[in-house]
C-alpha positions as CSV (number, residue, x, y, z in Angstrom):
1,X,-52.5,52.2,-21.0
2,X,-53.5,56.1,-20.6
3,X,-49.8,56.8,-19.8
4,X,-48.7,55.3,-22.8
5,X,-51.2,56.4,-25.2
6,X,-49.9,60.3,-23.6
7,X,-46.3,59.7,-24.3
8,X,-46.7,58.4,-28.1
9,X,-48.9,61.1,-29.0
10,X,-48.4,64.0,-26.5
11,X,-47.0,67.4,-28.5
12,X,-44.1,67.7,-26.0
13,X,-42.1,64.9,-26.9
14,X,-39.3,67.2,-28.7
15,X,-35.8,66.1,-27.8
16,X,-33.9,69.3,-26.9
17,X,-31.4,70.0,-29.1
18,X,-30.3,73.5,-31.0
19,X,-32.6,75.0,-34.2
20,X,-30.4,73.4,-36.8
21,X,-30.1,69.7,-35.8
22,X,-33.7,69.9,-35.5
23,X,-34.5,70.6,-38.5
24,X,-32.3,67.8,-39.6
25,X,-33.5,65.4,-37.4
26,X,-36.9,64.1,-36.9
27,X,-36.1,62.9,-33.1
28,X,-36.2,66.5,-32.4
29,X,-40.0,66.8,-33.3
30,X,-43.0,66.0,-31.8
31,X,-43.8,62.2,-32.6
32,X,-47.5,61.4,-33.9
33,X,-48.7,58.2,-33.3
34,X,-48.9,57.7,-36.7
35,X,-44.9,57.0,-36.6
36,X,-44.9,55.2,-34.1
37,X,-47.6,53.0,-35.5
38,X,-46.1,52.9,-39.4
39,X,-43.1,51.0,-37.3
40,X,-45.4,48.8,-34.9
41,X,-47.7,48.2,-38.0
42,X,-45.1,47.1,-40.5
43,X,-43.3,44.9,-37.6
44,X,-46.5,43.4,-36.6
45,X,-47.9,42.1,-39.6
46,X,-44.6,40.2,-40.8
47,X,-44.3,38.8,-37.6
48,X,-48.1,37.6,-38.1
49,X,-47.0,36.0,-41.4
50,X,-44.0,34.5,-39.9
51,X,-45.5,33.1,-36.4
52,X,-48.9,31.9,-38.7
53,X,-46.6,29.1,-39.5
54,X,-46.0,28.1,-36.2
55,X,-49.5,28.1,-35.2
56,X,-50.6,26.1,-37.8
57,X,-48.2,23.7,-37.9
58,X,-50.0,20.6,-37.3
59,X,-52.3,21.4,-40.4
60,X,-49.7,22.3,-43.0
61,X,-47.4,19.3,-42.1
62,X,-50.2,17.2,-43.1
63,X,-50.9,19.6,-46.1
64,X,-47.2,19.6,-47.6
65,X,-44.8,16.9,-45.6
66,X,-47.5,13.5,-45.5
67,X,-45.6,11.1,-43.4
68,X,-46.3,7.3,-41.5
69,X,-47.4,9.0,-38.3
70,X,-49.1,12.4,-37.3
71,X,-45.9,12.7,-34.8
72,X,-43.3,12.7,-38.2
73,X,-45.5,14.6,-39.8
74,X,-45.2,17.7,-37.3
75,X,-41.5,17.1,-36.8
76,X,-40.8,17.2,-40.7
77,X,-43.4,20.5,-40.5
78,X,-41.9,22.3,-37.5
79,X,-38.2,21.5,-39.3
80,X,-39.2,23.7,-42.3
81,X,-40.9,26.4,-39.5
82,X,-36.4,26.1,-38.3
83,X,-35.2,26.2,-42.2
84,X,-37.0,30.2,-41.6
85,X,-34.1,31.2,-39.5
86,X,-31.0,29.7,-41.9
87,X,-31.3,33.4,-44.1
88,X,-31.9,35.6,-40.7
89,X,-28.4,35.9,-40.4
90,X,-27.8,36.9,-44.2
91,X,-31.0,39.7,-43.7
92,X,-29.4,40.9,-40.9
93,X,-26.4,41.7,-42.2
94,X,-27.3,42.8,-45.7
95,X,-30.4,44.6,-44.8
96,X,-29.1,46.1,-41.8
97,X,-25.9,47.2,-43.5
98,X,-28.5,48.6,-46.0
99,X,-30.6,50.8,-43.3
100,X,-27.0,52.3,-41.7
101,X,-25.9,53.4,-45.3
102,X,-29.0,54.3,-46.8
103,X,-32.1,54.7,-43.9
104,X,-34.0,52.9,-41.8
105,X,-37.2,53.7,-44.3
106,X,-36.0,51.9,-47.4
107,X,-34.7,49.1,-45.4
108,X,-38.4,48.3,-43.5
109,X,-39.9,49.2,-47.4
110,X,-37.7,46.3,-48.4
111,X,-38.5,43.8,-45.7
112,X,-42.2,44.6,-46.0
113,X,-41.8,43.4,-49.9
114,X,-40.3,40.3,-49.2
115,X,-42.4,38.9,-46.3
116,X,-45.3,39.8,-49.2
117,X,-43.5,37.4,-51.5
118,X,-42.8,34.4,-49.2
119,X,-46.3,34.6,-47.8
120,X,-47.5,34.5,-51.3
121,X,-46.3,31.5,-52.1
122,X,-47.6,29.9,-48.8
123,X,-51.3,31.1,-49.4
124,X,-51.2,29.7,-52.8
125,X,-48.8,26.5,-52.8
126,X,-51.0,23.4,-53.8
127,X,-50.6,20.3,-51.1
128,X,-47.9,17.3,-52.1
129,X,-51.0,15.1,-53.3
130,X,-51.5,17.7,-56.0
131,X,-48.1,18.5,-57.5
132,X,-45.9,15.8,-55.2
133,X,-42.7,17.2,-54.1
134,X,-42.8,20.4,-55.8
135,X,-45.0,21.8,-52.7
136,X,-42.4,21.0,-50.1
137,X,-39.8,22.3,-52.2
138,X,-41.7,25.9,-52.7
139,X,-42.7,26.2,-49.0
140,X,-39.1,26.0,-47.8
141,X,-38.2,28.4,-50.3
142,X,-40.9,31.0,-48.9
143,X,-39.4,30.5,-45.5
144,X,-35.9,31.1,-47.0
145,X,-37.8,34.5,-48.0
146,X,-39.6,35.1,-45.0
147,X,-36.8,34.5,-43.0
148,X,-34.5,37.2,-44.8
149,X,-37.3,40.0,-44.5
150,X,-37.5,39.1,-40.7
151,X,-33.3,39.1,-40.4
152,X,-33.3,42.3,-41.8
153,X,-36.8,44.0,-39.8
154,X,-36.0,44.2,-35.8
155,X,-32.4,45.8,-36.6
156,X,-33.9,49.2,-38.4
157,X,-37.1,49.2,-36.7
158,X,-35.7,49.0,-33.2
159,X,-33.2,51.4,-34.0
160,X,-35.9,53.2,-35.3
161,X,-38.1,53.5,-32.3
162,X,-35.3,54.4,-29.7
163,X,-34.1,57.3,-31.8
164,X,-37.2,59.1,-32.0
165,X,-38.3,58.4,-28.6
166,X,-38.1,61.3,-26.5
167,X,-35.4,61.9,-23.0
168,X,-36.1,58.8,-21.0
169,X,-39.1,56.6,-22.9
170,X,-36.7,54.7,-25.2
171,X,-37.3,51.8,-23.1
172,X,-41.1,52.3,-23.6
173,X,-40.7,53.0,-27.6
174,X,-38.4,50.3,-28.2
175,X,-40.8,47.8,-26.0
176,X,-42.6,48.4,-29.1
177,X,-40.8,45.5,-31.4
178,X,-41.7,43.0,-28.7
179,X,-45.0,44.3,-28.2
180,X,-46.0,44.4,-31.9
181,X,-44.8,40.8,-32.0
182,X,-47.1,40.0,-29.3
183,X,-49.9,42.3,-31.5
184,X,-49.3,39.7,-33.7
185,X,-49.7,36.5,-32.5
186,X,-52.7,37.6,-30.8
187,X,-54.3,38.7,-34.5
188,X,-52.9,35.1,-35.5
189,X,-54.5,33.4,-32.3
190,X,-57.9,35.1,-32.9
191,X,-58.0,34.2,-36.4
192,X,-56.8,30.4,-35.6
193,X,-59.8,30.0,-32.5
194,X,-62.8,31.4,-35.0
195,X,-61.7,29.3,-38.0
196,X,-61.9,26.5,-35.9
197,X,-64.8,27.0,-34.5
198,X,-66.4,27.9,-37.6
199,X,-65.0,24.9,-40.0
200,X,-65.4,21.2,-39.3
201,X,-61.8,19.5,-38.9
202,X,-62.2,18.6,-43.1
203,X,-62.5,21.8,-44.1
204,X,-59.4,23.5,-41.6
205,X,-57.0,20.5,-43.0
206,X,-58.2,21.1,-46.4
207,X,-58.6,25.2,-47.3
208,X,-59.0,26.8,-43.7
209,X,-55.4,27.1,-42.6
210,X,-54.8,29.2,-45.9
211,X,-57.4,32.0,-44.4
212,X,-54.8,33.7,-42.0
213,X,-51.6,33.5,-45.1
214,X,-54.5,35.6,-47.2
215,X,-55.3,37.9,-44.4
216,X,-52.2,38.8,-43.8
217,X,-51.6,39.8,-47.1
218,X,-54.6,41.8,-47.6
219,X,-52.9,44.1,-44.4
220,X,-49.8,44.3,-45.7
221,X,-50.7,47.1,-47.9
222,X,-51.7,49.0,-44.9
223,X,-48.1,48.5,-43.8
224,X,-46.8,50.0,-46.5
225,X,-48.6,53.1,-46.4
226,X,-48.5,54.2,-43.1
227,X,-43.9,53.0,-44.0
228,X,-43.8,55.3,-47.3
229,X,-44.9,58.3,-44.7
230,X,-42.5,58.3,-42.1
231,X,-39.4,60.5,-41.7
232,X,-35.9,59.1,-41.6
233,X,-34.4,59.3,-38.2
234,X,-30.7,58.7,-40.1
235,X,-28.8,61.5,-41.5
236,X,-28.3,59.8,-45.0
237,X,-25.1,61.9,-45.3
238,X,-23.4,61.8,-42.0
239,X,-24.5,58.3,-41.3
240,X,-26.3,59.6,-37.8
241,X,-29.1,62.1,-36.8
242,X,-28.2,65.7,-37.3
243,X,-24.1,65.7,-36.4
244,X,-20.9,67.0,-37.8
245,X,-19.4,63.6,-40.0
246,X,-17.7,60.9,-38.0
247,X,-15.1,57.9,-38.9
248,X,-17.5,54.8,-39.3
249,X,-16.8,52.5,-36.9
250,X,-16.6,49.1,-37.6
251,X,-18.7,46.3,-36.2
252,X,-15.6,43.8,-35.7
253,X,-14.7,46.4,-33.2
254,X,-17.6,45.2,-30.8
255,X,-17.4,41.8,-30.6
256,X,-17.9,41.7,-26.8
257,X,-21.2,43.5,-27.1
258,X,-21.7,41.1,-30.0
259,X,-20.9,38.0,-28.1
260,X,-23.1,38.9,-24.9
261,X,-25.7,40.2,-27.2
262,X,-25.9,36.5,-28.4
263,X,-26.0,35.0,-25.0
264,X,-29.3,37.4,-24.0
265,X,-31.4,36.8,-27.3
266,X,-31.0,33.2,-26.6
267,X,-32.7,32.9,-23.8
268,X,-35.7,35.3,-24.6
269,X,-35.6,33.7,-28.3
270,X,-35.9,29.9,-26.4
271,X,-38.7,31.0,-24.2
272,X,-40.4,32.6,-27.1
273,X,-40.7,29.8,-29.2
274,X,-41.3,27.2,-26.6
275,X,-44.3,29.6,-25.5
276,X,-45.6,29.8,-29.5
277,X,-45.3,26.0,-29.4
278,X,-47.8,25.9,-27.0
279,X,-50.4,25.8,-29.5
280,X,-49.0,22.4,-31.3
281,X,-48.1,21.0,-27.4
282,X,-51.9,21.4,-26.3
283,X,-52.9,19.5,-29.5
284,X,-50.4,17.0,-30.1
285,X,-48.7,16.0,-27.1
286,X,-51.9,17.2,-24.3
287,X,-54.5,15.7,-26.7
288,X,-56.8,18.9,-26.0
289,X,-59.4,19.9,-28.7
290,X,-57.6,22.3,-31.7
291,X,-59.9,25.3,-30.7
292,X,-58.1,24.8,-26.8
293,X,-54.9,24.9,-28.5
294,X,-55.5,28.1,-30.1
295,X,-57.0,29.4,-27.3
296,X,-53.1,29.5,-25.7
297,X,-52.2,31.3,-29.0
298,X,-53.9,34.5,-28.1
299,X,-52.6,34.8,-24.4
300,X,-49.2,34.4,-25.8
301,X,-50.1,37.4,-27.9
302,X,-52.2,39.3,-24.6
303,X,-49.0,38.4,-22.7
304,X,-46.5,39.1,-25.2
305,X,-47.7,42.6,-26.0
306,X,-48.8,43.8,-22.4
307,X,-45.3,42.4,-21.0
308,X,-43.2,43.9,-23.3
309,X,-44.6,47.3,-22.4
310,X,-44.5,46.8,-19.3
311,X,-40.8,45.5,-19.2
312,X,-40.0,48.5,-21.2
313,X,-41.5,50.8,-19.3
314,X,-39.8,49.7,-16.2
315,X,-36.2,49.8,-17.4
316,X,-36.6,53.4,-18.4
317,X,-37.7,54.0,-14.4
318,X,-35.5,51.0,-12.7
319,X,-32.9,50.4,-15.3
320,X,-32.2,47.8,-17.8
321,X,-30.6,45.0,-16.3
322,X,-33.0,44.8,-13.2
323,X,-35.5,44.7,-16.0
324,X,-34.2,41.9,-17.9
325,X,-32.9,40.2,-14.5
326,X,-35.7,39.7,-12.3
327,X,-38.1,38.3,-14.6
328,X,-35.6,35.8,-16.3
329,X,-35.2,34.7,-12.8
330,X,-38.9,34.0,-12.0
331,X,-39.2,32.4,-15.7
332,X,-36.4,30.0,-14.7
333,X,-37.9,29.0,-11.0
334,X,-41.5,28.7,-12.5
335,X,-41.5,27.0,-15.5
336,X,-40.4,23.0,-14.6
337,X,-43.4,23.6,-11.7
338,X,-45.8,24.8,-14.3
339,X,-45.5,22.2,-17.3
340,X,-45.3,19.4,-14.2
341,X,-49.1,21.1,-12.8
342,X,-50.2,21.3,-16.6
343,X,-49.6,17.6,-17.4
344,X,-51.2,16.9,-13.9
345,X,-54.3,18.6,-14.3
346,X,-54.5,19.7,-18.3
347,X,-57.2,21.7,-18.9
348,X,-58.1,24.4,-20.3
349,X,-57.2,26.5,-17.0
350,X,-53.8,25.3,-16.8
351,X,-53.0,25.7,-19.8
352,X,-53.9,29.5,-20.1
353,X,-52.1,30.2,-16.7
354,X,-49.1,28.4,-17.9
355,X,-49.1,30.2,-21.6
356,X,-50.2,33.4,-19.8
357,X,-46.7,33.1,-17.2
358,X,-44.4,31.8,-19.7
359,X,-45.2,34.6,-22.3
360,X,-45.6,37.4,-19.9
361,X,-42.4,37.0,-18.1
362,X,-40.5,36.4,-21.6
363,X,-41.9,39.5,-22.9
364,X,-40.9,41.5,-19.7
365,X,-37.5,41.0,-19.8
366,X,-37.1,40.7,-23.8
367,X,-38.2,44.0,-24.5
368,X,-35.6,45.8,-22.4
369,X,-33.2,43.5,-23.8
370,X,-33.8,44.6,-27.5
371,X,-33.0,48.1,-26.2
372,X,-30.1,47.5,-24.2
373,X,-28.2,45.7,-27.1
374,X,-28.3,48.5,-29.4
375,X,-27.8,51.3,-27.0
376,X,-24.1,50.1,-27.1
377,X,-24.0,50.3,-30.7
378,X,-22.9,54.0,-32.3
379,X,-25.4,54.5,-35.1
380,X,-23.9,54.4,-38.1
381,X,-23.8,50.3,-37.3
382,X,-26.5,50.5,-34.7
383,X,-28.8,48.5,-36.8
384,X,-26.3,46.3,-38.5
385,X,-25.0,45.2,-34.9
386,X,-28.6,44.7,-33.5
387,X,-29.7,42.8,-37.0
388,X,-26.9,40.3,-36.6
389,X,-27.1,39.7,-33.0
390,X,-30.8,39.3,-33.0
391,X,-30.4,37.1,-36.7
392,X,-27.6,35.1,-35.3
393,X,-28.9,34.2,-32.2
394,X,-32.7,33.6,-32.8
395,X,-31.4,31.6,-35.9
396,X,-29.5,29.4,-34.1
397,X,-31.6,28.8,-31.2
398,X,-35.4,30.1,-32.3
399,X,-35.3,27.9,-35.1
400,X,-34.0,25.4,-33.8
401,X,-36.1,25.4,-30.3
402,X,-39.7,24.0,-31.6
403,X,-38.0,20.9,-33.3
404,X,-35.2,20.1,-30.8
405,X,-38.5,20.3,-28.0
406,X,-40.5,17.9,-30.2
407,X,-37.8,15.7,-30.4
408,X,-37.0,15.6,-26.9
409,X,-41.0,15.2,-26.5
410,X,-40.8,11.8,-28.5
411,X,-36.9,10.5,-27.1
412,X,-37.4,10.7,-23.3
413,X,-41.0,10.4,-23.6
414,X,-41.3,13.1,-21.0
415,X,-44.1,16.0,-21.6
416,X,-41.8,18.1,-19.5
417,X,-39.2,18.3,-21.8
418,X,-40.0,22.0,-23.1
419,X,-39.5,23.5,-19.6
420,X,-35.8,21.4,-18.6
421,X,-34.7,23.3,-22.3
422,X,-36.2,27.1,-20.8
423,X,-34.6,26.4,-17.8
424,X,-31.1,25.7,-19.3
425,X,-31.4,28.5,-21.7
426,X,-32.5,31.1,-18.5
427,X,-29.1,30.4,-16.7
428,X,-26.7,31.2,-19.4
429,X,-29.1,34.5,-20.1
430,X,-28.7,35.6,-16.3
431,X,-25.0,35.3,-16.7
432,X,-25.0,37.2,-19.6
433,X,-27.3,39.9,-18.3
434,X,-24.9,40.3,-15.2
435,X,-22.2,41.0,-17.8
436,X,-24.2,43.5,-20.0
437,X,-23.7,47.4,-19.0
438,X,-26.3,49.4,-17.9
439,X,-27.4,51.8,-20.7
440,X,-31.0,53.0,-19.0
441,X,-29.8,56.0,-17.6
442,X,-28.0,57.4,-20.2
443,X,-29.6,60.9,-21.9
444,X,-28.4,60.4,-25.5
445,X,-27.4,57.3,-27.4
446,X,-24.4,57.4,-29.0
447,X,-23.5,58.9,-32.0
């Protein structure tokens, strides 16, 4: 952690490049902390909202979707948590069109505005006994809002953090995304564990699981702050940092990228989600105690966050694709055998080693994933191309993973179900990876 802490805020970080185009661009400066963290921060706490959801599922399906059996209930819930994901694509497009034309600044200004609104309306929503179907109806419209500020985020802030990380380290800098996401679940996790330990089982179903929706707000203006004061990394005028003007390219023109961009979030996307659903598994399906449950919460976050830097860090020394390779395979030969020794022996052992694996490999080889994909982007659609990939593919697969593994939960009647679905998604991810150039040891991206 002392190596990383040196290269985010060490003054030799300038990118060498002649007197004029670094004065234009800020990736030619030294980079404080305090930019890195105004990206990490803002990232991190609309992920928090977002996940919250997920880990607190079982308690706001009961709250807003009442149904004949606690099982419907979480299925009707965890269906909304999907209906987050339907306006990903649409954010991606329009807010990462957005951050190519305009900056990456006003575009993660804007998503921070609109993850304040749709967690708004989920702190505040009364429950369907109070107002009947009204509630149902206003949560899904808060994920429809959530989920366009989160379509819209990892594009520019990605983008972002690889072009003002210094000569080799923008696997490390753009690790952060991953990492932050990992940040928050484990501030989500660590909330969930000491409001269940500190309310009865009442008083969490009834006003506790609100608690995290209103801290999460109260940080968000902390987000925006540290946002208003960080430089652009675009060239507003050029459309890319400190050049002579290009032709745009168009995105249409990379639909290969595009396509195996796809095939790589899904598996990372899959694995993601089944690892957040670990929580609701441990509860519902395991029958452990809710404060067990949450437990597996924050080492998804632990994991999350420390593998993602470490995956980052070792596809700038190693390269990308052994980065995203190797651990994908070790996900994909591990995680059957680990849901099979969790149902054998559930406790609260297994279940952290299992969460702990699951997460830690998933982060190691997503983080140089969401580097690799927009290295092949030029930049004036380098953050339009990584928004829609990203959008595309964890809306089609992340939001649909946590439903389609409760489902297969309740059909075959099988706890194992979660890892046959990892396992699938793994093998058409190692395809794609094989077919992914390797962008790790290039100097400069491309302009």
């Amino acid at each position: 952690m002392t190596t990383i802490q040196e290269n985010l805020g060490s003054p030799g970080m300038a990118r060498p490049q002649p007197a004029a185009a670094a004065a234009a661009n800020p990736a030619a400066q030294p980079v404080p902390r305090s930019i890195v963290a105004a990206a990490v921060a803002g990232n991190a706490m609309e992920f928090y909202d977002f996940t919250t959801y997920a880990f607190f599922a079982v308690y706001i399906g009961k709250t807003f979707f009442p149904a004949s059996t606690p099982m419907m209930s979480l299925l009707l819930s965890v269906a909304v948590f999907g209906v987050g994901f339907v306006t990903r694509p649409l954010g991606g497009l329009l807010i990462g069109a957005f951050a190519d034309r305009v900056g990456r600044k006003p575009a993660m200004l804007l998503t921070i505005g609109l993850i304040t609104l749709g967690t708004l309306g989920l702190a505040v929503t009364p429950s369907y006994e109070s107002i009947g179907i009204a509630a149902p109806l206003i949560v899904v419209f808060c994920r429809l809002i959530q989920g366009l500020a989160l379509g819209g985020e990892v594009g520019p802030s990605t983008s972002y953090l690889i072009e003002i990380a210094p000569p080799g380290k923008r696997g490390l800098y753009g690790s952060w995304q991953l990492a932050s996401q990992g940040i928050a679940a484990l501030a989500a996790g660590i909330v969930g564990v000491a409001l269940t330990l500190a309310l009865s089982a009442e008083q969490m179903q009834a006003w506790g699981w609100r608690l995290p929706f209103a801290l999460g707000l109260a940080l968000i203006p902390i987000a925006v702050y540290l946002r208003r004061h960080m430089p652009e990394s675009l060239d507003q005028e050029t459309g890319h940092a400190g050049g002579a003007p290009v032709a745009r390219p168009r995105l249409r023109e990379h639909q290969r990228t595009m396509m195996i961009g796809i095939m790589l979030i899904l598996g990372g996307t899959i694995s993601t989600y089944v690892a957040m659903y670990m929580t609701s598994y441990a509860i519902t399906t395991l029958k452990l105690a809710p404060v067990i449950g949450m437990t597996a919460t924050v080492i998804f976050g632990i994991a999350t966050w420390l593998g993602a830097l470490l995956g980052g860090w070792l596809s700038d020394r190693y390269g990308r694709k052994p980065a995203m390779l190797w651990p994908r395979v070790a996900l994909m030969l591990l995680t059957y055998p680990l849901f099979l020794w969790l149902i054998a022996d559930t406790s609260f052992t297994t279940l952290t080693i299992t969460t702990l694996i699951l997460a830690g490999l998933t982060g190691m080889s997503a983080a140089p994933t969401v580097v690799a994909i927009p290295e092949q982007f030029p930049m004036p659609i380098r953050a339009l191309g990584l928004s829609v990939v990203y959008a595309v593919g964890v809306a089609v697969f992340g939001g649909s993973a946590q439903a389609i593994v409760t489902w297969l939960i309740a059909v075959t009647g099988s706890p194992a179900a979660p890892a046959l679905y990892v396992v699938a998604s793994s093998i058409i991810t190692v395809i794609a990876i094989v077919l992914t150039p390797e962008t790790g040891g290039k100097a400069e991206l491309r302009h």
